[in-house]
C-alpha positions as CSV (number, residue, x, y, z in Angstrom):
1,X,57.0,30.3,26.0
2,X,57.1,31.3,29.9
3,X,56.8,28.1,32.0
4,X,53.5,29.9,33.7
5,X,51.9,29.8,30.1
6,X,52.6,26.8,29.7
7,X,51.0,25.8,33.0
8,X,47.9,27.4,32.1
9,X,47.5,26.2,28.4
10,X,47.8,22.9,30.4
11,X,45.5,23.3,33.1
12,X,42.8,25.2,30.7
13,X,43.2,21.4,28.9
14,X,42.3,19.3,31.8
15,X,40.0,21.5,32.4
16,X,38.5,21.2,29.0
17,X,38.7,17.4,29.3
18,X,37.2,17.5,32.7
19,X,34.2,19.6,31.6
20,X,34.1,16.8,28.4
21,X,33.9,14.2,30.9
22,X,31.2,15.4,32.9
23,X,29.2,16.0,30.0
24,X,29.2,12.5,28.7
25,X,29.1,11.0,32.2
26,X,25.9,13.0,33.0
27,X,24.6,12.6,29.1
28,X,25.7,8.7,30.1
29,X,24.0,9.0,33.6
30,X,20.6,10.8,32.0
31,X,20.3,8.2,29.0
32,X,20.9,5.3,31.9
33,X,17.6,7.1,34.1
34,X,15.6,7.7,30.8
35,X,16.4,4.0,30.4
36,X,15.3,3.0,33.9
37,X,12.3,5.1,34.0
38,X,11.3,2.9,30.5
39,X,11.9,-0.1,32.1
40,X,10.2,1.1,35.2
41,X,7.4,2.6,33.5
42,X,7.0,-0.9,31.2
43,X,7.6,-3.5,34.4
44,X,4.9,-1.2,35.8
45,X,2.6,-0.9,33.0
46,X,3.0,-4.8,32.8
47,X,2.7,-5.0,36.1
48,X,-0.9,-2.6,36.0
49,X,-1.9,-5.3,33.3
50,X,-1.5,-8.2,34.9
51,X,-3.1,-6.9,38.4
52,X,-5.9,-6.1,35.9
53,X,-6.3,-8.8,34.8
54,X,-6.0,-10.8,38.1
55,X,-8.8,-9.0,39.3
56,X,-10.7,-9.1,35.9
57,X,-10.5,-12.8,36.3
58,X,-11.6,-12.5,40.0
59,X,-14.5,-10.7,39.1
60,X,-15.7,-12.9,36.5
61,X,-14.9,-16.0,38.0
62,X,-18.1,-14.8,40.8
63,X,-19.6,-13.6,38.1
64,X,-20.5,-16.5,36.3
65,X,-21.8,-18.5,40.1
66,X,-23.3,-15.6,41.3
67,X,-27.1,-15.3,41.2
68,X,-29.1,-13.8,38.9
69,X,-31.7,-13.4,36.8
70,X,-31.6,-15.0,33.3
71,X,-33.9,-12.9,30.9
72,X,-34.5,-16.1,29.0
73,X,-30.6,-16.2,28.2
74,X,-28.5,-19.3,28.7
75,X,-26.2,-18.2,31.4
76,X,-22.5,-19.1,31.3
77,X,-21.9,-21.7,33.8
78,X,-18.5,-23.8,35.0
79,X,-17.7,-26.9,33.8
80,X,-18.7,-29.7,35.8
81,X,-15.9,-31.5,37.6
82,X,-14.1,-28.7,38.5
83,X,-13.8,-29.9,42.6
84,X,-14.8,-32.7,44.1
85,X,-18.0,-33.5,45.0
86,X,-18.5,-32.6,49.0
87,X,-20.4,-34.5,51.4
88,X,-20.5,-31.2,54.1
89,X,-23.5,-31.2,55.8
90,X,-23.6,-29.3,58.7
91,X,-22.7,-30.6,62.0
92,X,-24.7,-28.6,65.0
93,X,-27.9,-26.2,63.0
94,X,-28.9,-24.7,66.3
95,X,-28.4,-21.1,68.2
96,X,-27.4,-20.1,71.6
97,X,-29.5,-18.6,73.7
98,X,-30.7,-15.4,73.3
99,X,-29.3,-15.4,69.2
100,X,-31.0,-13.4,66.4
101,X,-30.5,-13.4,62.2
102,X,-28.8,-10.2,60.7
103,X,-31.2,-8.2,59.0
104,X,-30.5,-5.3,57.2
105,X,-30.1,-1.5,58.4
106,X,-33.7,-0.3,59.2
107,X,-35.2,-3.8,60.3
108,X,-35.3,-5.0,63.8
109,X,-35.4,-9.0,64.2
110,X,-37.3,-10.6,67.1
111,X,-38.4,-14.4,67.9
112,X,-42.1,-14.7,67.5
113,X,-42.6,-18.4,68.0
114,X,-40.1,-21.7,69.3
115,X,-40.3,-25.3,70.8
116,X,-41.4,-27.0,67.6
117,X,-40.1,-30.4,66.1
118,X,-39.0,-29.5,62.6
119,X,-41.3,-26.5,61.8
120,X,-41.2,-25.8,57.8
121,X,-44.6,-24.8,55.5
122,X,-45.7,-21.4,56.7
123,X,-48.8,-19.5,55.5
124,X,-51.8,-17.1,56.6
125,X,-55.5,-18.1,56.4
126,X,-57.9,-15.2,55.0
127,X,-58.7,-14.4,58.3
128,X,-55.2,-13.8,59.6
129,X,-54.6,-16.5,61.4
130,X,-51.2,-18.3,60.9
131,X,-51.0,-21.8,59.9
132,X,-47.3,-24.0,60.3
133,X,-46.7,-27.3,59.7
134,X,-44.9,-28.8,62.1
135,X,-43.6,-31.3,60.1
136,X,-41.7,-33.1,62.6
137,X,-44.6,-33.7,64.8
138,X,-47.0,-34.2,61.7
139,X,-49.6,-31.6,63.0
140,X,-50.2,-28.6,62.0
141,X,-50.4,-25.2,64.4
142,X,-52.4,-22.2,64.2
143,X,-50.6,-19.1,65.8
144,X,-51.7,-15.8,66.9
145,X,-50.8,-12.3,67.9
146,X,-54.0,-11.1,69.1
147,X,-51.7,-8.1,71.2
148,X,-49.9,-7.2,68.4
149,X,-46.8,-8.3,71.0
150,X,-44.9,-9.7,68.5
151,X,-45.0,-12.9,70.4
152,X,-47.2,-16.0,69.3
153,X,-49.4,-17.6,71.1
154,X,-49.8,-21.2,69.5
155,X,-52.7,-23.9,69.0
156,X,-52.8,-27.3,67.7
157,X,-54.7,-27.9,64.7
158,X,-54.8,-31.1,63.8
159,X,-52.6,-34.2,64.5
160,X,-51.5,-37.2,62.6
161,X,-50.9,-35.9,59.0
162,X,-48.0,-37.7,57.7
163,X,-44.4,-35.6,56.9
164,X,-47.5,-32.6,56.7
165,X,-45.8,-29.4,54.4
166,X,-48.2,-27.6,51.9
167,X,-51.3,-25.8,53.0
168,X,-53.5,-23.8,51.2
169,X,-57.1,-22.6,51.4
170,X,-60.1,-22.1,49.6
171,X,-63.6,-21.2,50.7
172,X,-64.5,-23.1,53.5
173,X,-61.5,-26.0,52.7
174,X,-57.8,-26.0,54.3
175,X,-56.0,-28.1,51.2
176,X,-53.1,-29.8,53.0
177,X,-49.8,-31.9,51.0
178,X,-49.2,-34.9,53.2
179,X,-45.9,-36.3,52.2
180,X,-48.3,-39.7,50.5
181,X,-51.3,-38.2,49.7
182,X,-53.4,-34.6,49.1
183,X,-56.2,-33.9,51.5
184,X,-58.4,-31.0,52.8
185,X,-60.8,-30.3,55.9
186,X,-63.6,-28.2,56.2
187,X,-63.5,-25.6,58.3
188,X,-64.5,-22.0,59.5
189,X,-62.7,-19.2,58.0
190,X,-64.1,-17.3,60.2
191,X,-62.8,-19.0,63.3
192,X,-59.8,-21.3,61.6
193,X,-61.8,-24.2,63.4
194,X,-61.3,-27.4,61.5
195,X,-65.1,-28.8,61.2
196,X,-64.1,-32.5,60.3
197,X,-61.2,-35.2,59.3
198,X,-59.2,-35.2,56.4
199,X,-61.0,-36.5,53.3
200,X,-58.7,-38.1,50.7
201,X,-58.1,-36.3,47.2
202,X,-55.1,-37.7,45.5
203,X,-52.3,-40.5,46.3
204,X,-49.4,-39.2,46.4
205,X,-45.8,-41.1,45.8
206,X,-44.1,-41.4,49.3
207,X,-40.2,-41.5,50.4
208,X,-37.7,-39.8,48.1
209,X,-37.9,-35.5,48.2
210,X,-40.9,-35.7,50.3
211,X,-42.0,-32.3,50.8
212,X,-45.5,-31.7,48.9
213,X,-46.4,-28.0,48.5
214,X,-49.9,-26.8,47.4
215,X,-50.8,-23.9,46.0
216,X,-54.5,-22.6,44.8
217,X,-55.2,-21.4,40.9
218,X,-56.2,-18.2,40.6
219,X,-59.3,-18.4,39.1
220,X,-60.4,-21.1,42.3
221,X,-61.0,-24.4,40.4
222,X,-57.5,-26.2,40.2
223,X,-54.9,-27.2,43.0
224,X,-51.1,-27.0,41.7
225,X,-49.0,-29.7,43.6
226,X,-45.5,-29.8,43.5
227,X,-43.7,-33.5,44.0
228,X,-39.8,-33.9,43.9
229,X,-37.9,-36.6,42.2
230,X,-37.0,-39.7,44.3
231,X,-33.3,-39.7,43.2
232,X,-30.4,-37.3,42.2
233,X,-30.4,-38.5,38.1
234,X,-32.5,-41.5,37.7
235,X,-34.4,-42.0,34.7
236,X,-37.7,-44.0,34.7
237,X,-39.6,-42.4,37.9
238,X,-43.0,-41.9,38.0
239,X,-44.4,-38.9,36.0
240,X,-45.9,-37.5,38.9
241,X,-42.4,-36.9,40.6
242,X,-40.3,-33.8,39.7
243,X,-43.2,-32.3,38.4
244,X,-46.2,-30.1,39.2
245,X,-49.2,-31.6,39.0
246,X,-52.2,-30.0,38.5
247,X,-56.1,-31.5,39.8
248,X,-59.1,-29.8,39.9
249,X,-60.2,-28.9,43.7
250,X,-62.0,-32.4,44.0
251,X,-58.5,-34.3,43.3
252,X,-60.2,-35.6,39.9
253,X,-58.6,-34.9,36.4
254,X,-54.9,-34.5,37.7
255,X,-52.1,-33.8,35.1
256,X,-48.4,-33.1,34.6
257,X,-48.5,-28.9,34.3
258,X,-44.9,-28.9,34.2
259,X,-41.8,-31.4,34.2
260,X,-37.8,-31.8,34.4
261,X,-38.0,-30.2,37.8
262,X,-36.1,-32.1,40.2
263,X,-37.5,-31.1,43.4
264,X,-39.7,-28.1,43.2
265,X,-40.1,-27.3,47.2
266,X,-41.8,-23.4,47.0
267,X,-45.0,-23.0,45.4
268,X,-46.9,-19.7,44.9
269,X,-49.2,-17.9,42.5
270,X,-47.2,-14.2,41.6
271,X,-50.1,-11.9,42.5
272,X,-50.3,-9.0,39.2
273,X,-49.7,-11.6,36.3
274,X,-51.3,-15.2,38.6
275,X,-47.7,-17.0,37.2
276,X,-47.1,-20.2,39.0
277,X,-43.8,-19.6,40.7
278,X,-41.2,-22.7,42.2
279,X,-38.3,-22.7,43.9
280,X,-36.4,-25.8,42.6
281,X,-33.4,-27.7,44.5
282,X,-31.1,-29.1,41.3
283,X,-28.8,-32.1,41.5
284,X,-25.9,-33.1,43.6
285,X,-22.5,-34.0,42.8
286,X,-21.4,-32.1,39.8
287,X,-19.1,-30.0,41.6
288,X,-18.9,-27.2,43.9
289,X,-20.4,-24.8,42.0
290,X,-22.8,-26.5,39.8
291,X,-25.4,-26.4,38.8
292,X,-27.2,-23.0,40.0
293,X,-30.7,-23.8,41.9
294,X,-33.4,-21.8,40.8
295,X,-36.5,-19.6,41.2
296,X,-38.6,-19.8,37.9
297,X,-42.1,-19.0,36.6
298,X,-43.5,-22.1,35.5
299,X,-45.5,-22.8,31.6
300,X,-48.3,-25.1,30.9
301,X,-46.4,-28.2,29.3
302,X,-42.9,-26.9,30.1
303,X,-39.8,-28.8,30.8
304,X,-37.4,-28.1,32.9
305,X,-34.3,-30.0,31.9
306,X,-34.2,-32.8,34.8
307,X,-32.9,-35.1,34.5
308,X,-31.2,-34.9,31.2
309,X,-30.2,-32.1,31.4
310,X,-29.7,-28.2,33.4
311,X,-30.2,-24.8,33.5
312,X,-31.9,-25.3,29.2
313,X,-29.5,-27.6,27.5
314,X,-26.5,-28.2,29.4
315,X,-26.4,-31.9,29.2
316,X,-25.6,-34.2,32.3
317,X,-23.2,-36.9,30.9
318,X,-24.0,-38.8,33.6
319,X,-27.7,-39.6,32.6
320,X,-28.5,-42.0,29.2
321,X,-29.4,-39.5,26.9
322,X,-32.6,-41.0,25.9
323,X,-34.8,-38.0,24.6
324,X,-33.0,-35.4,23.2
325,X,-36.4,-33.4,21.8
326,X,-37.2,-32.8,25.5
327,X,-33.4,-31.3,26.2
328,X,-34.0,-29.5,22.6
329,X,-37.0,-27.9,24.2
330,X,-35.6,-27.5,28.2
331,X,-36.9,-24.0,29.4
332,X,-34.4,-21.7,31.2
333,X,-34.8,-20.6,34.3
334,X,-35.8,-17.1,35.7
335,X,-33.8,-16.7,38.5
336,X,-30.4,-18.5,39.5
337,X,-29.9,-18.8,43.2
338,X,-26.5,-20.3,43.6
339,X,-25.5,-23.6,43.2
340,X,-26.8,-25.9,46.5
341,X,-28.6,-23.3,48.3
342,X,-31.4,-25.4,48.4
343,X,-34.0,-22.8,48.4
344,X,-37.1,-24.5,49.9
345,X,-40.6,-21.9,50.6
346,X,-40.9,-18.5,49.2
347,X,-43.4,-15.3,49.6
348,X,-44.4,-12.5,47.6
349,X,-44.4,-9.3,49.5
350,X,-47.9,-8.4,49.3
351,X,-47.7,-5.9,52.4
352,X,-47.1,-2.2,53.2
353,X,-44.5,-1.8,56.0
354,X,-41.7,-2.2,54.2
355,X,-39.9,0.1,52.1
356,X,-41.6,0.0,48.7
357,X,-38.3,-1.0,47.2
358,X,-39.7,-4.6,48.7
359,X,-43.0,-4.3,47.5
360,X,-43.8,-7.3,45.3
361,X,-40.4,-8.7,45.3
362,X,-40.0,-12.6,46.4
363,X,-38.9,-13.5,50.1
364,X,-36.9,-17.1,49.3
365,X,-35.7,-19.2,51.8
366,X,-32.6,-21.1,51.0
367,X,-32.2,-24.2,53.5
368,X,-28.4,-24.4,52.7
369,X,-26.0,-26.3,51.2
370,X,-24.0,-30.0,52.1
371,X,-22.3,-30.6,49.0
372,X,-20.1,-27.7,48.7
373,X,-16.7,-27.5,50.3
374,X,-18.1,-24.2,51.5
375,X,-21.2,-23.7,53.0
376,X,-24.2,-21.4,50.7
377,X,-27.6,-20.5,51.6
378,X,-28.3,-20.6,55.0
379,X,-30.3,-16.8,54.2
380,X,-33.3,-15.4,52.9
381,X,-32.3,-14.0,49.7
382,X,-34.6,-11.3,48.3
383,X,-35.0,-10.7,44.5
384,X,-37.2,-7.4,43.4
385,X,-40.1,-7.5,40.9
386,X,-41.3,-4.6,38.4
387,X,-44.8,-5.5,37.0
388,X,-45.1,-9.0,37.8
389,X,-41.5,-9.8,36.7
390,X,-37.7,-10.5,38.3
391,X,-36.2,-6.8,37.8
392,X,-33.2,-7.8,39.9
393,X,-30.6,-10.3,40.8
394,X,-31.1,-12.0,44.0
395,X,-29.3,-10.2,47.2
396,X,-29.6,-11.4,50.9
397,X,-31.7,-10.3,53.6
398,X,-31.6,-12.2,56.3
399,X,-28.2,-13.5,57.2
400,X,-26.1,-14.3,60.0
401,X,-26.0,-18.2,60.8
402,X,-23.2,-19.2,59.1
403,X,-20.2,-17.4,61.2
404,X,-17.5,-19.4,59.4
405,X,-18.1,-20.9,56.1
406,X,-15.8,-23.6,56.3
407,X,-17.1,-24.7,59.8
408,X,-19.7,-27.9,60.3
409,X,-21.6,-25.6,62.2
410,X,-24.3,-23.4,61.7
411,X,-26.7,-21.2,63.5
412,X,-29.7,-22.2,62.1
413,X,-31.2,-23.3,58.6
414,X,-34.2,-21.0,56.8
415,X,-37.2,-23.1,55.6
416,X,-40.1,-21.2,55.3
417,X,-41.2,-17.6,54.9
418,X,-44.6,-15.5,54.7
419,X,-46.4,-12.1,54.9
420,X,-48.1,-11.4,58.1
421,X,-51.1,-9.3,58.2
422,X,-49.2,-6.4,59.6
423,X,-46.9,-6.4,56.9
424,X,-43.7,-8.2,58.9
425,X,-42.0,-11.2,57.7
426,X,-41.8,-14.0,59.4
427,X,-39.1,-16.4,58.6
428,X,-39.5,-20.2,60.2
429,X,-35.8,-22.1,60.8
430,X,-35.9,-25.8,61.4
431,X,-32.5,-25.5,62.2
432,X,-33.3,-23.7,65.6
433,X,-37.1,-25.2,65.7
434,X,-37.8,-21.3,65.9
435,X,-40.0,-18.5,63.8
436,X,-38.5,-14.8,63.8
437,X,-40.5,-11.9,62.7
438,X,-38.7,-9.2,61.0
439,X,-40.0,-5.5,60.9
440,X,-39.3,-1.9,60.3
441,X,-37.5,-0.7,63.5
442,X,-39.2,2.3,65.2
């Protein structure tokens, strides 16, 4: 064979090899990429999973403290113990100059009345005059917008009613809840001018929760009257306390109507079905987030759980189990709030200027919490009705005082809340000593 053959028999075999090689280096290179992308793809795909379910958690972690309504169904809760109880009040409760709430897109917030001593029950008389009880000062105030200005002008009503709250009316009879006793005057409801001194209707325990609200039956012959517990857990107290009594309008014939309610502050008659309604402020010191406060229809002979138990059955270990039929029977709440809010007076929209996705819904005022780490409430919450009934979970309205939630201070502290004639909200703040009004902006 010529040596030239032989050269390219040889190189046309290199070749051949070479062409081998680079078809199992890039069959070895593809099955190392398909390999990759596998692993790639499953890290990923693990990776997608676990984000998931990160944020799954996440979401249901809120879910279970968030408020809402119940439906009769015992909610899922936390365990209790899961922080450390907090003692985190706040530090400074008042605004600077020239402050204002956050309301939402399509409301405009002005102050309508300040310089009171610890302002809190707020209501309107049938002829449209505003009553306040300026607790601090034990008097209550009448106030007025003649102008329409959106500016009060203010009166003194009547001085030396002890710790004053509650005030209701009926006929010719302005039913007030002093913190030891319930009265009423005469007076004009024509004018609003008080036509004698208080005449005695029933003692009343004083000290301990010491706000007394009052709220008229609907058919005109009972007055409800709502008294809070004079401890966190204690067994023992005084049936009167953590429960609302009802009396007939002369104080005579008073009765538990409903019990196991630690401190039930708001008290109001829900105008289609004439439900009671309370806001009540549960217990302290079981944690962070528990257990939920509540807004709650209230039944004839119902209990309410305190102080055996919360929220239906859950049972406090804390508290000597001593009647297990009453925790057997504990009624669930309507409407959760959020553990600590400390919601305190409400109001049933009853007016026409707002968008009729308010009408009928519940204006709640929640005072805000001290014994979370974090700071809750400190709004008015809203929660919408359909026919009489919570079709909603609560959502806030008016915000805006708490700039930083780990911070002692705030920039004010809700307490009360009613309907003015006009159909505006007006929102009283002890916190500030101030009352905003809230309306639709032009």
């Amino acid at each position: 064979m010529q040596l030239s053959g032989v050269i390219r028999i040889k190189c046309r075999l290199k070749r051949d090899r070479l062409q081998k090689n680079e078809n199992w280096n890039t069959a070895k290179l593809r099955r190392i990429i398909r390999s990759t992308e596998k692993r790639t793809e499953e890290s990923f795909m693990k990776m997608r999973i676990r984000i998931v379910s990160a944020i799954s958690g996440f979401l249901i972690l809120p879910a279970v403290l968030l408020a809402q309504v119940t439906h009769g169904q015992k909610p899922q809760l936390p365990a209790p113990y899961t922080t450390r109880s907090a003692d985190n009040g706040p530090r400074n409760e008042a605004p600077p100059a020239g402050f204002l709430p956050t309301v939402p897109a399509g409301f405009r917030v002005n102050l309508f009345a300040a310089g009171f001593k610890r302002p809190r029950w707020l209501t309107v008389a049938p002829n449209g005059d505003i009553f306040l009880a300026e607790t601090g000062a034990n008097q209550i105030d009448v106030l007025r917008d003649p102008q329409h200005t959106g500016r009060a002008q203010r009166e003194v009503w009547v001085t030396g009613a002890t710790r004053v709250f509650g005030i209701a009316f009926h006929d010719d009879y302005v039913y007030v809840g002093n913190m030891n006793e319930l009265a009423r005057f005469h007076y004009d409801p024509k004018t609003s001018k008080r036509l004698g001194e208080a005449e005695h209707l029933l003692k009343l325990p004083g000290g301990g929760h010491d706000t007394r609200s009052v709220a008229i039956s609907p058919d005109g012959k009972h007055v409800f009257i709502g008294v809070g517990s004079d401890s966190n857990i204690n067994t023992g107290e005084a049936p009167i306390r953590a429960a609302i009594t009802i009396c007939d309008l002369d104080g005579k014939n008073a009765r538990q109507f409903a019990t196991g309610l630690r401190n039930p502050v708001g008290l109001a008659i829900e105008p289609t079905t004439g439900q009671v309604w309370t806001t009540v402020n549960e217990r302290d010191e079981l944690g962070d987030n528990l257990p939920p406060d509540y807004f709650t229809s209230v039944k004839d002979g119902g209990f309410y759980g305190w102080p055996y138990s919360y929220i239906g059955s859950n049972v406090d270990d804390r508290v000597k189990q001593e009647h297990p039929d009453l925790v057997a029977r504990a009624i669930i709440p309507d409407v959760l709030l959020g553990a600590h809010v400390a919601p305190l007076q409400f109001a049933f929209y009853t007016g026409e200027q707002f968008p009729r996705s308010y009408w009928g819904g519940a204006f709640i005022a929640e005072h805000g919490s001290w014994n979370r780490a974090t700071r809750a409430g400190y709004q008015i919450a809203f929660v919408a009705f359909k026919d009489g009934q919570p079709s909603a979970d609560p959502v806030p309205f008016m915000t805006g005082l708490v700039p930083d939630p780990k911070s002692k201070d705030v920039l004010g502290r809700p307490v009360g809340v009613t309907v003015a004639p006009d159909g505006s909200l007006l929102v009283v703040d002890d916190g500030a000593e101030k009352i905003y009004r809230i309306s639709v902006a032009k």
